[in-house]
C-alpha positions as CSV (number, residue, x, y, z in Angstrom):
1,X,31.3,5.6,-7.2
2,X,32.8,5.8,-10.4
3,X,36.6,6.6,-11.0
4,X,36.8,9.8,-12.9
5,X,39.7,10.2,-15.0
6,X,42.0,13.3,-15.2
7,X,40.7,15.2,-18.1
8,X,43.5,16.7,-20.6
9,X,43.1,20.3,-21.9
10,X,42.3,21.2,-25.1
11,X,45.8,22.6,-27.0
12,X,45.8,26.4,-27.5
13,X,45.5,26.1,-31.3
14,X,41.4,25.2,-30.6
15,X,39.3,27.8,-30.6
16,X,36.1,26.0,-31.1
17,X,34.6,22.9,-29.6
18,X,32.1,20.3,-29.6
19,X,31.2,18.3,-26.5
20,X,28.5,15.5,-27.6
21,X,26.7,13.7,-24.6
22,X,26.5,10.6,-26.4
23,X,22.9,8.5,-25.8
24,X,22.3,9.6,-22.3
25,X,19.6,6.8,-21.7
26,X,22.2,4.6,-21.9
27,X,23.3,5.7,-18.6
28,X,21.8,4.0,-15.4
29,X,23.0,7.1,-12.9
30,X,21.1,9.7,-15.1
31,X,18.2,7.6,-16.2
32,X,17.3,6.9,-12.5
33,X,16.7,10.5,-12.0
34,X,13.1,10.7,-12.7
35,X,12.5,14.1,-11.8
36,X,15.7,15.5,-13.4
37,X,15.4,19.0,-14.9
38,X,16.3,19.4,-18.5
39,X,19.4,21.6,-18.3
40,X,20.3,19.3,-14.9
41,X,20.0,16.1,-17.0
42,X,22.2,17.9,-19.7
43,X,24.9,19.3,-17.0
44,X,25.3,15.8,-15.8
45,X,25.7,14.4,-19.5
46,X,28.7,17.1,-20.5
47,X,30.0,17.0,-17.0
48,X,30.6,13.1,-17.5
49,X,31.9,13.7,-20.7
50,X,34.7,16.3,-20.3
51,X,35.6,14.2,-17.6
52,X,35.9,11.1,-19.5
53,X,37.4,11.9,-22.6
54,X,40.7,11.2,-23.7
55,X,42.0,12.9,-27.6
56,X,41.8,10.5,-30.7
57,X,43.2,12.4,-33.2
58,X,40.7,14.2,-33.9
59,X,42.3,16.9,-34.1
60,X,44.7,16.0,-36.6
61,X,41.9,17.8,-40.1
62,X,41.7,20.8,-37.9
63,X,43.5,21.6,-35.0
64,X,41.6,24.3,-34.2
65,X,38.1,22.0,-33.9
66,X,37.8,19.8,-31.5
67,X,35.3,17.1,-30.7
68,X,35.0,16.2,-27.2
69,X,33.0,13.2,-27.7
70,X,33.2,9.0,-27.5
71,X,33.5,9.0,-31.1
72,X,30.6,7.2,-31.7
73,X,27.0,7.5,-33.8
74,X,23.7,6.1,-33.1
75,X,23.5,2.6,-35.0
76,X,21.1,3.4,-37.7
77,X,21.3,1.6,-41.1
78,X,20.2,3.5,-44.1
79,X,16.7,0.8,-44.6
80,X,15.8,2.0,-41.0
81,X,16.0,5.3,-41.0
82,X,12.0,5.4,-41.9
83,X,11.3,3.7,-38.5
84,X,12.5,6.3,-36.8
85,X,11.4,9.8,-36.3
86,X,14.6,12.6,-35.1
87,X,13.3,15.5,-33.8
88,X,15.9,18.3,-32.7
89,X,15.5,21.2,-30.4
90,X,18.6,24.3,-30.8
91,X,19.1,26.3,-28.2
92,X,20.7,29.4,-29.4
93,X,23.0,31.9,-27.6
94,X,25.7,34.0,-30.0
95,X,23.3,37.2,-30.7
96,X,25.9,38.4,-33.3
97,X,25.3,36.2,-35.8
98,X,21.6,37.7,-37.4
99,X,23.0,38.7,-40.3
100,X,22.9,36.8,-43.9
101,X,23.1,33.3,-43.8
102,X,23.1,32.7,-40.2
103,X,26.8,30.9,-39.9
104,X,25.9,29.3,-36.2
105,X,22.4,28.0,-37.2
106,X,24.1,26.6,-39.8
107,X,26.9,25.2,-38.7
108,X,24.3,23.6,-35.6
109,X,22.5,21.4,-38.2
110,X,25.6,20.5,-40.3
111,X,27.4,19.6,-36.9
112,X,23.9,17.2,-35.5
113,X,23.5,15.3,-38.6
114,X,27.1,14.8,-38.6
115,X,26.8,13.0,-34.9
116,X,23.9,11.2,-36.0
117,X,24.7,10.2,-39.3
118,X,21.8,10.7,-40.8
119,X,21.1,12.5,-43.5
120,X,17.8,14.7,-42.2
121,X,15.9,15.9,-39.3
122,X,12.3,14.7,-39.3
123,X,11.3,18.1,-36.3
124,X,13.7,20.9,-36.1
125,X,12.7,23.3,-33.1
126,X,14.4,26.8,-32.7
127,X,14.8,28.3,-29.3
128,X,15.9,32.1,-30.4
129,X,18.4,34.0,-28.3
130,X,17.4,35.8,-25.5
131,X,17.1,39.4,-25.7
132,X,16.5,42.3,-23.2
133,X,13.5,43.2,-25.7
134,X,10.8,41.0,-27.1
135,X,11.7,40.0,-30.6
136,X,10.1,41.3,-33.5
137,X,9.8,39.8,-36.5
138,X,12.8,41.4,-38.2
139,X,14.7,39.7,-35.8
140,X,13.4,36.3,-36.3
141,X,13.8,36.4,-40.1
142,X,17.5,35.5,-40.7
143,X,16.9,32.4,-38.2
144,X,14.0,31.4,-40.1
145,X,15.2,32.2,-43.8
146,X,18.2,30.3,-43.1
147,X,16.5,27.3,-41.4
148,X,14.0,27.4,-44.4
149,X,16.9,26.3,-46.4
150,X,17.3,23.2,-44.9
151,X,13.1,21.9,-45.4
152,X,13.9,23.2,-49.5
153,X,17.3,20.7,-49.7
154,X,15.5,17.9,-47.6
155,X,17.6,17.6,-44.5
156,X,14.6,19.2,-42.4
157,X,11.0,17.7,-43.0
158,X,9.2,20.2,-40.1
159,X,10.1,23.3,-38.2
160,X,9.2,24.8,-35.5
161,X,9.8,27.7,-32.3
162,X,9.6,27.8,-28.9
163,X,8.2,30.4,-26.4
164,X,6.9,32.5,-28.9
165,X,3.7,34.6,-27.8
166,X,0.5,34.7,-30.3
167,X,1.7,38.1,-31.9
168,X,5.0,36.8,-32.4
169,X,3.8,33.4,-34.1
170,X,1.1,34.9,-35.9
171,X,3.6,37.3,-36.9
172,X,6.6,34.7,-38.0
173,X,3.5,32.5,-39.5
174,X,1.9,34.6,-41.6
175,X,5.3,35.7,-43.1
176,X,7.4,32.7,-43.7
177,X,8.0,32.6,-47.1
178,X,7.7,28.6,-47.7
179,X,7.7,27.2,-44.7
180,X,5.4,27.8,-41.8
181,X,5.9,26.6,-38.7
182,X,4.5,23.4,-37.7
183,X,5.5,23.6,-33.7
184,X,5.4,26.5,-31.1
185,X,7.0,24.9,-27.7
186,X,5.3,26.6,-24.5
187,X,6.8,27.2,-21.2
188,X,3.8,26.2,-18.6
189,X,6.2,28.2,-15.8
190,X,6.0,31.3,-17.7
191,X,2.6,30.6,-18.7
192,X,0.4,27.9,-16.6
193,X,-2.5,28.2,-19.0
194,X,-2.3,28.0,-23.0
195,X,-3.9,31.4,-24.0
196,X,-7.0,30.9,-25.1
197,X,-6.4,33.5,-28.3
198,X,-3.2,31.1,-29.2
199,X,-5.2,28.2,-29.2
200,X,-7.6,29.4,-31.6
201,X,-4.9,30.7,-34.1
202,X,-2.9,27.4,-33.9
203,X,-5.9,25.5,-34.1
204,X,-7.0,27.2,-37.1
205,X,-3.5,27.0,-38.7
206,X,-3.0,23.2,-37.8
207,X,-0.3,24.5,-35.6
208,X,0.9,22.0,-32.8
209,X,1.3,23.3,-29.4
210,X,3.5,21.6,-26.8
211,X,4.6,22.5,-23.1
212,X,7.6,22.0,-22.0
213,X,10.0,22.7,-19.0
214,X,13.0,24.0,-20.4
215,X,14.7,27.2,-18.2
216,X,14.6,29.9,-20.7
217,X,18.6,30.7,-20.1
218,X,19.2,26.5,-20.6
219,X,22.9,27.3,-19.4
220,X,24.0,30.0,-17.6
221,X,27.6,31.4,-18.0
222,X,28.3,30.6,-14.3
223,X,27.6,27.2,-15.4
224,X,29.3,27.2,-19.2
225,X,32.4,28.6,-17.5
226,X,32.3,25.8,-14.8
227,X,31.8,22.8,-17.6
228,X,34.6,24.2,-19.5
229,X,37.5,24.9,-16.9
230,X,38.2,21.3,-17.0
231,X,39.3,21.8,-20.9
232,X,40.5,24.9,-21.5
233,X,43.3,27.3,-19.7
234,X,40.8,29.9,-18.9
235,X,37.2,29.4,-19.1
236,X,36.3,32.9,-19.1
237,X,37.7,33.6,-22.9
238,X,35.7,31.1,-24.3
239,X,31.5,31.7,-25.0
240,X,27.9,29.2,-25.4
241,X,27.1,29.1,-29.0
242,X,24.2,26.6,-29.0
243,X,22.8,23.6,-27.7
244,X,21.3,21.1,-29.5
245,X,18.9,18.3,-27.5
246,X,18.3,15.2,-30.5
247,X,15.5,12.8,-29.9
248,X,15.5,9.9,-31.7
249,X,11.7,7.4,-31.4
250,X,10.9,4.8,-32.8
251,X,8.0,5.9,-35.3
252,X,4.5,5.4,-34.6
253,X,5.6,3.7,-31.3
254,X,6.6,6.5,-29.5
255,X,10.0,4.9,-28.0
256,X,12.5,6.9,-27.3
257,X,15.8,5.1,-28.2
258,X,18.1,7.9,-28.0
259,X,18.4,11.6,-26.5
260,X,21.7,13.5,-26.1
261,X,23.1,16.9,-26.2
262,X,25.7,18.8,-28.3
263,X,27.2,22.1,-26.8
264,X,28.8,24.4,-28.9
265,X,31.6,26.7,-27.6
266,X,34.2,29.3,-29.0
267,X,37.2,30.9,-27.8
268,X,36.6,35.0,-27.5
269,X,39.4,36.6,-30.0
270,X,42.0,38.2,-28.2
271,X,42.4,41.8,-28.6
């Protein structure tokens, strides 16, 4: 069993953090799981990672940002990235950022290509925040204008959704000012059949379908707080911001050479 080493706390000038999983399919432990659950096979890459890190200076730019990570990228030289196809799935949490320009959608893709030094996303999926209410499309409109930005300025080919019913991604389709979505993820355990009424507007709008297993709260607070306490003086004052899962496959192979995760956290402000 592997020696884990005593994790240090983040200094209380940090009030926002980044823990990066690094390429999780380079480890034996987690790649031996076969049946592991998404948000299982992502607990078990942070978990590893808080314990294992040690501070760099990374610090020293901002010392209120913090990258709890191995400090390394995927190897990718500039005359390969065409052989390789990134695709990118954000999980979003902080609901009280709809407003103009979506600051944490942002700050999600400018953070992943940043790990991955690359300079685009080929797929960029967008799991909404949950809400006690089923989303309309004025609440899906700031997410999407803002990740619209990203396609026009070339550092997102494609985008796409996750668990949206057919009235919500007729809705968000028919609207999107330039870019439609090319993707709508489907949860089989919220819905063991495709509705037939779906598959005929997707069909008809060249609109790829794709199940997956991915609980709909990916990370519970219980959890968050529990991943965190290692790093911080009290877990409780901090909050989920996103998640992003990156994908990296070798194009037109269909080899996956890389997956990891990126959780996003902040400290609450103090009253």
């Amino acid at each position: 069993m592997e020696t884990q080493k005593n994790t240090q706390s983040l200094p209380s000038s940090v009030s926002s953090v980044f823990i990066d999983t690094g390429n999780l399919l380079a480890l034996q432990d987690i790649k031996r799981k076969l049946s592991i659950l998404p948000n299982e096979e992502f607990a078990d890459g942070i978990t590893r990672m808080v314990s294992q890190w040690e501070p760099n200076g990374e610090l020293k730019t901002d010392p209120s940002v913090a990258f709890v990570c191995d400090n390394t990228s995927p190897a990718m030289a500039a005359s390969e990235r065409q052989t390789f196809r990134i695709t990118v799935k954000l999980f979003l949490f902080d609901e009280s950022f709809c407003g103009a320009d979506c600051p944490t959608l942002r700050n999600a893709v400018d953070i992943v290509l940043k790990r991955l030094a690359v300079e685009s996303i080929d797929s960029m999926i967008i799991s909404l925040p949950i809400r006690p209410q089923k989303l309309s499309l004025d609440d899906m409109k700031p997410f999407w204008e803002c990740a619209e930005t990203y396609v026009r300025d070339g550092r997102a080919v494609q985008l796409g959704v996750s668990d949206l019913d057919t009235s919500q991604l007729e809705a968000l389709y028919e609207w999107a000012p330039t870019s439609k979505p090319t993707t709508n993820h489907v949860n089989l355990e919220a819905c063991c059949v495709i509705p037939e009424e779906m598959s005929a507007y997707a069909k008809r709008n060249n609109i790829q379908l794709l199940t997956h297993n991915d609980p709909r709260d990916f990370l519970p607070e219980s959890r968050f707080h529990e991943i965190m306490s290692p790093l911080v003086a009290d877990s409780k004052q901090w909050k989920r911001v996103w998640i992003a899962r990156y994908s990296i496959i070798v194009a037109g192979k269909g080899i996956l050479q890389t997956k990891g995760y990126i959780l996003s956290a902040k400290k609450l402000p103090q009253n």
